[in-house]
N, C-alpha and C positions, 0 to 999 in steps of 0.2 A: 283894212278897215272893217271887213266882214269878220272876221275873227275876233277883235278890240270889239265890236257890238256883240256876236256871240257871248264871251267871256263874262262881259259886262252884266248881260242879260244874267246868267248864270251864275254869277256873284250872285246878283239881287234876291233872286229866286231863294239860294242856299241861305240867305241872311233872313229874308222873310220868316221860310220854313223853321228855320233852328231859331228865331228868335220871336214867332209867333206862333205858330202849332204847336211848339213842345209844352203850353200853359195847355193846352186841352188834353195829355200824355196820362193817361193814367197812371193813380199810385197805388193801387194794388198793385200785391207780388205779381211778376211773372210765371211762367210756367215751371222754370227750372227751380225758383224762389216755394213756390207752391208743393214742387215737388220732393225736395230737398225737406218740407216742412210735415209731411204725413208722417203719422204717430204720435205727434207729438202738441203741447197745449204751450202758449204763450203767457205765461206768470211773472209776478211782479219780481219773483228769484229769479226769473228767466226761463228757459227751456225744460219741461219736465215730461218723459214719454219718452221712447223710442226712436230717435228720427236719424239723418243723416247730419241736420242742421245743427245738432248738438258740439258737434268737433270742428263746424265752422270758426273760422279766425278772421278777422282784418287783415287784408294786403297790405302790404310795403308801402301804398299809394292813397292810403286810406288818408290822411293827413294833407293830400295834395290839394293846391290853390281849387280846382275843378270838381274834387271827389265829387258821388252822390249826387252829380247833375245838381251841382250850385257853389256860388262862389265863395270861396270860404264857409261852407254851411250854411248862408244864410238863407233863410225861407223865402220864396216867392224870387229867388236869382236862377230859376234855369233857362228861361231865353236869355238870360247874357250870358250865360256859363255857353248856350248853346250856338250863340253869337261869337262867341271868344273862341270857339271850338273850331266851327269854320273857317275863323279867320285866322286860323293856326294852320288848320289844313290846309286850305289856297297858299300861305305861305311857304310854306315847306311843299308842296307841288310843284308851286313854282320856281324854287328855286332849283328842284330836282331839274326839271323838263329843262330851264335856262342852262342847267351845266353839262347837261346829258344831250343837250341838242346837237344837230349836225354843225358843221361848219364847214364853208362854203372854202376849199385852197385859196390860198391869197397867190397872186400872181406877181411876182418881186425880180 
């Protein structure tokens, strides 16, 4: 029972956080975003200057239900993207931990 309350607790916590702090996340770039961007100026053609971010491309994943912290693209969905996120990860944990578990000899 101590465990199932733990868990429980812990869900909530993870559901909270991913689905209500991630609206106060900044959108400014990153560090690696920022730094990937020196040299270079931001124009209506795109990229003009020196930088690393020039030969940047889109991943494979870019098109994904989740991409860009929102749901299908749309504006103002990154607590459910980050709702859905969790609620992926707890599942597939758990399933891990359920098949990976010990198990106890059966006595027959």
């Amino acid at each position: 029972m101590k465990n199932r309350t733990f868990l429980f607790g812990f869900l909530i916590v993870a559901l909270v956080l991913a689905g209500g702090v991630s609206y106060l996340a900044s959108s400014s770039p990153d560090g690696l975003d920022h730094a990937t961007l020196q040299g270079c100026e931001e124009t209506d053609a795109g990229l003009t200057g020196q930088c690393v971010a020039q030969n940047a491309t889109d991943h494979d994943l870019a098109e994904s239900p989740l991409a860009d912290y929102a749901v299908s693209g749309a504006e103002g969905t990154t607590g459910l993207a980050g709702v859905i996120g969790v609620l992926i990860t707890v599942a597939v944990a758990g399933g891990l931990f359920w098949l990976l578990r010990r198990r106890t000899p059966t006595r027959g």
